[in-house]
C-alpha positions in Angstrom: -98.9 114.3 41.8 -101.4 111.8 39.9 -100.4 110.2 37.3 -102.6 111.5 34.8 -101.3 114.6 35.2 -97.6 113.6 34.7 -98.5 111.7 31.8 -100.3 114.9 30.2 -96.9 117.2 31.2 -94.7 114.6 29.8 -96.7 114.6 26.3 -97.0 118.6 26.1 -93.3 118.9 26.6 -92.6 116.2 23.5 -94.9 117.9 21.5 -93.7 121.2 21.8 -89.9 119.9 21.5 -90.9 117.9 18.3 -92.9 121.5 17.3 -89.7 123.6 18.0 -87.8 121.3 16.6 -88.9 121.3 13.4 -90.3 124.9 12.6 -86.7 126.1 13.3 -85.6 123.1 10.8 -84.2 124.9 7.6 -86.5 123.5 5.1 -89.3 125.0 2.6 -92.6 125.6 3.9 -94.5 122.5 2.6 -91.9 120.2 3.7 -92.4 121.4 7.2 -96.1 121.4 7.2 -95.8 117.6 5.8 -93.7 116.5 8.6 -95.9 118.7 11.3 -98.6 116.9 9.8 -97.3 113.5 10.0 -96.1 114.2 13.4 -99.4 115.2 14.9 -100.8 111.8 13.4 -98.2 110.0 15.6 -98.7 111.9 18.9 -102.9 111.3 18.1 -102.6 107.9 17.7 -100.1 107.7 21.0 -102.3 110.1 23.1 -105.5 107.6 22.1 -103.7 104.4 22.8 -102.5 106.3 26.6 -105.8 107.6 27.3 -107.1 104.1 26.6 -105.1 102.5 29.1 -105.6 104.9 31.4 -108.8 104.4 31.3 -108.9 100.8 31.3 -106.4 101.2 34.3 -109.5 103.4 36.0 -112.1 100.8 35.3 -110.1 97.6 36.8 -109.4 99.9 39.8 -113.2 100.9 40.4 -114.3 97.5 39.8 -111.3 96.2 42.8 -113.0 99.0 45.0 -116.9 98.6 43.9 -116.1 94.8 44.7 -114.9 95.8 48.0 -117.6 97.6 48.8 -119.9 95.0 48.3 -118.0 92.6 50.0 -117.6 95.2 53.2 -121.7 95.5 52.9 -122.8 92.0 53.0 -120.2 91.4 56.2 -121.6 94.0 57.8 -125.2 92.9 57.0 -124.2 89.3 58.0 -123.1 90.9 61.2 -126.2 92.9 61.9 -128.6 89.7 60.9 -126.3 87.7 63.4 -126.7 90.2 66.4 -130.3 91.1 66.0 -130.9 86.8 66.0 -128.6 87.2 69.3 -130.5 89.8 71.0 -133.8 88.1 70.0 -132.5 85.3 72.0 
């Protein structure tokens, strides 16, 4: 299982606890919809900074790879010069 996808579970599950939570809270209506409100601003600002990392985390990887690529290129073009200056020999 990737990890995006846990990551996404894990935050559904916390945000429908903290939902449950606190519509089942005995309190008046506007209380509630205050704390739902100040809530959902928490988990936004959470979900942006996660998504931002993961992201990040992407973008070093496929830079490692893109890098290894190039690297695995120019060998094998170094290897291809080299035997066609052999067989020209």
């Amino acid at each position: 299982m990737s990890s995006g996808k846990v990551l996404l579970g894990v935050l559904a599950g916390v945000a429908a606890g903290a939902l449950l939570g606190i519509l089942f809270a005995p309190e008046k209506g506007s209380d509630t919809r205050k704390k739902i409100s100040k809530k959902a601003e928490g988990y936004t600002d959470t979900i942006k900074e996660k998504f931002n990392e993961f992201v990040n985390d992407i973008s070093e990887k496929y830079e490692k790879v893109k890098e290894g690529v190039d690297d695995f290129a120019g060998n094998g073009k170094h290897k291809t010069d080299k035997e066609a200056k052999t067989a020209a020999s």
